[in-house]
N, C-alpha and C positions, 0 to 999 in steps of 0.2 A: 504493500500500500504506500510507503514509503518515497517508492521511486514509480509509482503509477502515474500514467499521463494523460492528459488533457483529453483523449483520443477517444471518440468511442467506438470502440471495436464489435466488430458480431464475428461470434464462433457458432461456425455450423457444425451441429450433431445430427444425426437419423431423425427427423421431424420435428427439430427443438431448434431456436436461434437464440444465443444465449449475448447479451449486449453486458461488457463489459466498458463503466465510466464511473468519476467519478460520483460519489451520491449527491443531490438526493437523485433516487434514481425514478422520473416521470417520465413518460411516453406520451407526447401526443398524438392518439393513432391516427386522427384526422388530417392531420399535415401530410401529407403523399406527396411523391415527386412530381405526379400528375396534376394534383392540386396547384404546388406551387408553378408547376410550369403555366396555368393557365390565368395565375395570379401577374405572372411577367408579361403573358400576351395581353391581356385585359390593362395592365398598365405601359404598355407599349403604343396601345392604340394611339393616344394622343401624339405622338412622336410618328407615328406613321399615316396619320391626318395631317401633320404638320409638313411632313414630307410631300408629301402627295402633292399639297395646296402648292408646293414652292418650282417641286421640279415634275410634278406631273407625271408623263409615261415614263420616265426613267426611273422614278421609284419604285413605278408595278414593275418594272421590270426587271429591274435590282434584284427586285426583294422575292419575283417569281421566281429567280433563277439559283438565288442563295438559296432560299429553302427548301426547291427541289432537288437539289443537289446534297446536299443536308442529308435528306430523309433517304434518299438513295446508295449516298452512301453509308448511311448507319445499317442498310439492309443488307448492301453487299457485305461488308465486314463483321456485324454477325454472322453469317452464313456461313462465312470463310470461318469462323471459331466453331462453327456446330454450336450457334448460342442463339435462341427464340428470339424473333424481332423486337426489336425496344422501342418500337417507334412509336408505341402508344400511349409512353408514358409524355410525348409532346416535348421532352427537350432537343431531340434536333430539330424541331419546326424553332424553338427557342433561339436556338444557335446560328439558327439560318436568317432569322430574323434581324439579330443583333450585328450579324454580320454582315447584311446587307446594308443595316443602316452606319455602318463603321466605312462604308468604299462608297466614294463619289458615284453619281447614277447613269454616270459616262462610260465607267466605268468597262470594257470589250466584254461581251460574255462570257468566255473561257476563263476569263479573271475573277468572276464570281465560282464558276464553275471549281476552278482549280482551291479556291479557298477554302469553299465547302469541303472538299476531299480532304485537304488536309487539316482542317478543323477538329472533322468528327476522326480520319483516322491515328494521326501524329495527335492531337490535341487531346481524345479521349479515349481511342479503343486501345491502343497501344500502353496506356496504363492500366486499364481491365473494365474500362466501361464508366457509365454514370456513378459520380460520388466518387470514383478514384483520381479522374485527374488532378496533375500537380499545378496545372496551367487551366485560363480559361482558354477554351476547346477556341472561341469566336477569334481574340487575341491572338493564338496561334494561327488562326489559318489567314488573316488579317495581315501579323508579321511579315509572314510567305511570302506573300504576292506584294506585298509595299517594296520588299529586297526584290523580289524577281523583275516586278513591272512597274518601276517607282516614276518613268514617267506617262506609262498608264492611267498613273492615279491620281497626276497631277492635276488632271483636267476636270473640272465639277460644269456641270449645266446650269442654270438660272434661269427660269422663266418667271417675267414678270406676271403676278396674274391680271395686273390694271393696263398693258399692256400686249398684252399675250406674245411677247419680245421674245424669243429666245437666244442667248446669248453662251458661249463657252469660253471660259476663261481658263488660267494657271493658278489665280488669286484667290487664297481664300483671307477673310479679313484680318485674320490672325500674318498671312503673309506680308500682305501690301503692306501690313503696319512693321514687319522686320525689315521691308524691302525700300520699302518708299515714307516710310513716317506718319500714313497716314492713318487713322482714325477713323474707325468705324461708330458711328451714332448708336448709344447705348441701346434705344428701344429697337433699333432696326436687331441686335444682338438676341433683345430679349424675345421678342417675335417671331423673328426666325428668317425674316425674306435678306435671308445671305447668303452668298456663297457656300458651298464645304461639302461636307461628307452627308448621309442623306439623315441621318440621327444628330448633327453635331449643334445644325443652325438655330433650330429655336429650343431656349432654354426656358419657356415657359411651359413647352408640352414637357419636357424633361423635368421641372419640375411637380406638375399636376400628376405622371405616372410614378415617379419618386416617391412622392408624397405616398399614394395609395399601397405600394407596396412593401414601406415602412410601418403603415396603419395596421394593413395586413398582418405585419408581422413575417411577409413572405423575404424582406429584405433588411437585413440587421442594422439598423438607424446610428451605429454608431462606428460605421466606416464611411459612410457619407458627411457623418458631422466630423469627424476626423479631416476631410481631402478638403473638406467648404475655410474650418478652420484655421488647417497649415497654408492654405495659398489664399486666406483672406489676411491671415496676420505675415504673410511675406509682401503681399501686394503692397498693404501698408507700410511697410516698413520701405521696400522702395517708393513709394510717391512720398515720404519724405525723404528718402536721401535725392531722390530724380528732382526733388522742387518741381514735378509735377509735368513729365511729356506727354500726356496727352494720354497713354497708356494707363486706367488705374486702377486701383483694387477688382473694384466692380467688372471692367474689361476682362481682367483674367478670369473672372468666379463663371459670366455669358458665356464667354468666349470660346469657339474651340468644342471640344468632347468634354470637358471638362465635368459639369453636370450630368450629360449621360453616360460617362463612365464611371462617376462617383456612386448612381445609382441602381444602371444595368450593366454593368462590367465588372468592377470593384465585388459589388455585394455577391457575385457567384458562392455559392456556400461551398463545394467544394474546393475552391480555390482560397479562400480564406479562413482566416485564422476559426479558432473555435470559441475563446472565450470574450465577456464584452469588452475586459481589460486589452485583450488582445487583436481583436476588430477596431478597437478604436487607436491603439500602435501603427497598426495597417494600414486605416486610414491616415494617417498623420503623414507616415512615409511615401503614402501614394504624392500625395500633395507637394511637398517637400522636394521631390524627384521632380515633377513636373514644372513647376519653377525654376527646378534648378537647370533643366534642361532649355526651357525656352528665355531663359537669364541667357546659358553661357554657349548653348550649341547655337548653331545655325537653322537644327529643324524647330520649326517656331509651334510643333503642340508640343507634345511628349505622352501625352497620356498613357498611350498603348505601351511605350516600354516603360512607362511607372508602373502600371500593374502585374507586367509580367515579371520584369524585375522583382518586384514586392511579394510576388507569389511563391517565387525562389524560395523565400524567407522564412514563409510561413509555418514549417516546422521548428523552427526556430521560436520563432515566436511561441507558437505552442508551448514551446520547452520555459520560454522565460516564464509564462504567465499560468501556470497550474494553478487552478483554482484551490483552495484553502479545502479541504474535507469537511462536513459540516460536524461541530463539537472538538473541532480543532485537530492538531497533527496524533498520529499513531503514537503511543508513548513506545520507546524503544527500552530493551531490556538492559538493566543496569550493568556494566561491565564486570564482572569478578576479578 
């Protein structure tokens, strides 16, 4: 008990699943992976309305192609293990989702294609399925194709909807403000009618899905207040040392994936820590990296290598933060 960890384990026996954790030991049996995964689409929606409204067919089309590819290949790769399809528990439609709104809607088709593929297989089959990746499954197959076809993804579409304009650019507002100085209008950030990735532009539907799936309970609230935290009290602290470029706190919290990956990237329960002391570390670090990347690198978000990065760690984390046994530590036997 001594050196027991944070971790809860299931031992299979002949008809018995025996869950070794921590006490007090509650199960809530209504929680399913099904459940939650329908709790992430249901809070997605607003973020893929939002998409819709900004880039039109290239979201349905993103998002047709990520998550058929997803579900196809979670089917091939069970089969390849002699393991029953998983596809009903909904987290590769999950992953397919998340990952379409992570790639521009310009994005070539083979590029969503190939991401999918290696999402569900490098991302999660390859560690043993749902609830064992080390990595989020969307992240990894998102990484992929950023290194393989990075100027692929350069390219984002914008249609005006007052307008009906469309326009493709290299710029997303987080760019031109590394590139050229310029300043992107707060509300236009909060709204969404920007440039970027098809999940990243408006942080309002990211907020309103956020929100519900921390009410939920489906998404742990205290790695989202963690990531809001660490790159609200960095922001500050540059806009006083900057004497104020035009760039500021608020810019970076809009701006970028920021919010949607505090809330649907970050919060993967597999990928993150276990305890709240330890979600809230993780979120801190996410935050932290991301700043520090669009501080000193060149690539102006960071997010996706913050959390993958951060995911690396998360045994780690585990290890520092064991929660206390309840009635305090095991007394150990007196030495003779």
């Amino acid at each position: 008990m001594a050196d027991q960890t944070a971790t809860q384990t299931a031992v299979e026996k002949p008809g018995h699943r025996i869950y070794v954790a921590p006490s007090p030991h509650i199960i809530n049996t209504g929680l399913t992976a099904r459940r939650m995964m329908l709790d992430v689409l249901i809070a997605l929606a607003p973020v893929l309305i939002a998409s819709g409204i900004v880039f039109q067919i290239y979201a349905l089309r993103q998002v047709t192609i990520c998550v058929a590819s997803c579900v196809i290949a979670e089917l091939v790769f069970t089969a390849l293990r002699r393991k029953p399809a998983s596809v009903g528990d909904l987290s590769a439609v999950v992953t397919g989702v998340i990952l379409a709104l992570s790639l521009p809607g310009t994005a070539p088709w083979y590029v969503g294609v190939i991401a999918g593929v290696v999402a569900i297989g490098i991302g999660k089959i390859v560690f043993g399925g749902l609830g064992q990746n080390m990595f989020n499954p969307a992240m990894v197959g998102r990484a992929f194709v950023m290194i393989a076809f990075a100027k692929m993804l350069g390219a984002t579409a914008y249609v005006d909807p007052a307008s009906a304009v469309q326009a493709v650019t290299q710029a997303t507002p987080m760019q031109v403000f590394k590139q050229e100085g310029v300043v992107t209008p707060l509300l236009s950030l909060f709204l969404g009618n920007t440039n970027g990735s098809l999940g990243e532009t408006s942080a309002l539907a990211c907020l309103l899905g956020g929100l519900y799936l921390c009410i939920r309970r489906t998404a742990s609230w205290e790695i989202p207040l963690g990531v809001i935290l660490s790159v609200g009290a960095i922001g500050l602290a540059q806009d006083a040392l900057n004497g104020g470029n035009g760039w500021s706190a608020l810019h970076h919290l809009l701006g970028g994936a920021l919010l949607f990956g505090a809330f649907f990237i970050a919060t993967d329960p597999a990928s993150s820590p276990l305890t709240p002391k330890g979600k809230f570390i993780f979120g801190l670090g996410i935050g932290l990296l991301v700043m520090l990347m669009r501080t000193f690198s060149s690539y102006p978000e960071g997010v996706m290598f913050a959390v993958l990065l951060m995911n690396s760690v998360v045994p780690m984390i585990n290890r520092w933060t064991i929660p206390r046994p309840v009635g305090g530590p095991v007394p150990q036997p007196e030495a003779k």
